[in-house]
C-alpha positions in Angstrom: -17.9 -45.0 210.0 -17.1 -47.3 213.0 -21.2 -47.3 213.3 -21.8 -48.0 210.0 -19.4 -51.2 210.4 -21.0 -52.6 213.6 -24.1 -52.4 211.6 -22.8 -54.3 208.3 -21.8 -56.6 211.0 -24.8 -57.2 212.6 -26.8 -57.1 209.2 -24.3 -59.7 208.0 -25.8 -61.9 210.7 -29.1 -61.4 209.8 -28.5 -61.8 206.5 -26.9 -64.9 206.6 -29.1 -66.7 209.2 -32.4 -65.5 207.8 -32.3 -64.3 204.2 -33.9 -66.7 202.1 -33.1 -64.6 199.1 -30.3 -65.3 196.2 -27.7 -62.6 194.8 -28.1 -60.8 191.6 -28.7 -63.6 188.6 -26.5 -61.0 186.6 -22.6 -62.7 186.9 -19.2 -61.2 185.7 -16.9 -63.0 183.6 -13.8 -63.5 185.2 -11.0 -61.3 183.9 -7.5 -63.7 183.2 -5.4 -60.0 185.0 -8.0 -60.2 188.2 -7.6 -56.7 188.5 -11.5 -55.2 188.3 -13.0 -55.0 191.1 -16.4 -56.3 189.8 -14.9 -60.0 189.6 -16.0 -60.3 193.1 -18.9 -62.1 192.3 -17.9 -63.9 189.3 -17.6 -67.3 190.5 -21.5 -67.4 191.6 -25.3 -67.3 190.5 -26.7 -67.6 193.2 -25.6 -69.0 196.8 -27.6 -70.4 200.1 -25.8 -70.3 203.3 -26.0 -73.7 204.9 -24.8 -73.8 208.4 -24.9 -77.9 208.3 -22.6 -77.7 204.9 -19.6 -78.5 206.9 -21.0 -81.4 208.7 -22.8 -83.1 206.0 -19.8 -85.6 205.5 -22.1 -86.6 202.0 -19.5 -83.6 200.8 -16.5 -85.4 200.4 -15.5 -86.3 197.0 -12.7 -88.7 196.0 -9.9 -88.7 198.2 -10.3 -85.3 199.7 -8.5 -84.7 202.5 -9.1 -82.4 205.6 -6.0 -79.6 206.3 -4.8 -77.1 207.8 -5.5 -73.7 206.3 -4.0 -70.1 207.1 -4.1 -66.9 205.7 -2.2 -63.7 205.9 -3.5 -60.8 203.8 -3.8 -56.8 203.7 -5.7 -54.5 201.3 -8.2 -51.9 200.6 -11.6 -51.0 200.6 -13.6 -49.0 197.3 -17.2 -47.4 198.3 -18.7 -47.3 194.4 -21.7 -45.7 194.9 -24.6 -45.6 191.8 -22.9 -48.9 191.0 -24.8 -50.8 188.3 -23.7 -54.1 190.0 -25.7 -53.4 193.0 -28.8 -51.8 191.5 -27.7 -48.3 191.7 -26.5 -48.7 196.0 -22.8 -48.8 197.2 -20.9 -51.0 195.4 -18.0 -52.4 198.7 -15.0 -53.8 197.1 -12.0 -55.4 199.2 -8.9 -56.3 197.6 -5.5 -57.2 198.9 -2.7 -59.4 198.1 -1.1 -62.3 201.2 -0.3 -65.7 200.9 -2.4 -68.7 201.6 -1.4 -72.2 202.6 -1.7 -74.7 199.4 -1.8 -71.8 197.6 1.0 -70.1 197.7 0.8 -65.9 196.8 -2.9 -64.7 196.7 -5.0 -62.5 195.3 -8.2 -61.4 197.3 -11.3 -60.1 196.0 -14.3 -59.9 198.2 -17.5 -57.6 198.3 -21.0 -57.0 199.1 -23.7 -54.4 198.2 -24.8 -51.6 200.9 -27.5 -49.0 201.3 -25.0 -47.3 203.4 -25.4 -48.8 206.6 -27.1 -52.3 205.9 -26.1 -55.3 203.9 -28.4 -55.7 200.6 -25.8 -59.1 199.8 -23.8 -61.6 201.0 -20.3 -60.7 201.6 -18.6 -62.9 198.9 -15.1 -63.6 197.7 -12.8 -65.5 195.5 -8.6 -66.2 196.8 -7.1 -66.7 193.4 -3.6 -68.6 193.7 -0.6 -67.5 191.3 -1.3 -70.9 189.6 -4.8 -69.4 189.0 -6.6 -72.1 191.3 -9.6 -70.3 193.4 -11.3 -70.8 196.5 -14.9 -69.5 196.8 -15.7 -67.8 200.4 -18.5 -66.4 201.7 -18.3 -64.5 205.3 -20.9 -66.4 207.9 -20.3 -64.5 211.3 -18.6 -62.0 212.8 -17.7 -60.6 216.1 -15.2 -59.8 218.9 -12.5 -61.9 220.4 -11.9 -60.8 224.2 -8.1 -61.4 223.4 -7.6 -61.5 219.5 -10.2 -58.8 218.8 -12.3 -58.5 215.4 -12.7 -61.8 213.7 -14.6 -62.9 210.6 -15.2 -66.3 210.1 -16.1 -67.7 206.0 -17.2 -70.6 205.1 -15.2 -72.0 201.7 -17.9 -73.8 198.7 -16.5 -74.8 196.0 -13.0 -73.8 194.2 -11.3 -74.3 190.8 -8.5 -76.4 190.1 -7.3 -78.5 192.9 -10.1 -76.7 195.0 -13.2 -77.7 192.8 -15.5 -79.1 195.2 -13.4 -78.0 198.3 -15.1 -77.0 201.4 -14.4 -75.6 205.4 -14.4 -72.6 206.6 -11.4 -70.1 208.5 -11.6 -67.5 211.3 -9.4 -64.2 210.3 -8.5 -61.3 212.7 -7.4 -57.6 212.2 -8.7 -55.1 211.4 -11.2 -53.2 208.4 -11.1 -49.7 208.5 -13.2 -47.9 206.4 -12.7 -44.5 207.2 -9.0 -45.1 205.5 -10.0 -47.5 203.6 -7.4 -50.5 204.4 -7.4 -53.5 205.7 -5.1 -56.5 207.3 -6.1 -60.3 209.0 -4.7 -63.6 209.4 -6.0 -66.6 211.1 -6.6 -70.2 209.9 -9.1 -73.0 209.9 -9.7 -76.2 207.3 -10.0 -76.8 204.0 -10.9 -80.5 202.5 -10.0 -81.1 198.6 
């Protein structure tokens, strides 16, 4: 299984500095509970990763202002295989539950579609405050810290609420186990809003 993550890793990557191609046009309403796992991709149509989008200072809106953001989170990972979502190939759903600067206790819903080993999507996600203000991620690298260990770093595009039209991005480290299916990071970046 720890093969089958380097993999999803390193198709990430790929994914995300050459795919051309948008996710599924087919969107999920968002559920008020946020407690089905298919919500992951609710707040998108369709998404283009833009590695200039946080230098384009053309983004700002209003009085945004740039801050500090960290995150402290744990979960676990569902394999829904057949799923209808993903065109009948592995559904990956991670949830989890933290807190979030400026957003108090969150709710975490991220996921992606697999053949097994390789990515077939972005890895997207939505942290949903308890005010019911989101942040919309999507995971643009990944790799190995010599002296903090596994890292994933997402880029934040838009939001709800106070966060509509937020951007940044934050680096989180821990770990994803799949063979037991949990998972548990924290790290920080920036968010402007």
């Amino acid at each position: 299984m720890k093969n089958v993550f380097s993999i999803s890793i390193l198709s990430i990557l790929i994914l995300v500095g050459c795919q051309e191609d948008t996710l599924q046009e087919d969107v999920m309403p968002v559920d008020e509970n946020l407690i089905q796992s298919e919500l992951i991709y609710a707040p998108l149509v369709s998404y283009q990763a833009d590695p200039d989008f946080l230098n384009d200072k053309n983004q700002r809106r209003g009085e945004a202002v740039e801050r500090p953001i960290k995150f402290r989170s744990e979960g676990t990972i569902t394999f829904i295989p057949g799923s209808e979502l993903c065109d009948g190939y592995i559904q990956v759903v991670i949830e989890g539950s933290g807190h979030g600067s400026h957003m108090g206790n969150v709710s975490i819903h991220l996921g992606y579609c697999s053949d097994g080993e390789n990515l077939l999507s972005y890895v997207m996600g939505t942290a949903y405050a308890s005010n019911g203000d989101q942040i919309f991620v999507v995971l643009v690298g990944a790799g190995e810290d010599p002296e903090k260990g596994p890292f994933q770093t997402y880029q934040i595009y838009d939001g709800t609420g106070r966060f509509t039209g937020a951007y940044g991005h934050y680096t989180l480290y821990g770990i994803i186990d799949y063979e037991n299916g949990v998972w548990s990071h924290e790290g920080g970046g920036v968010i402007v809003y």
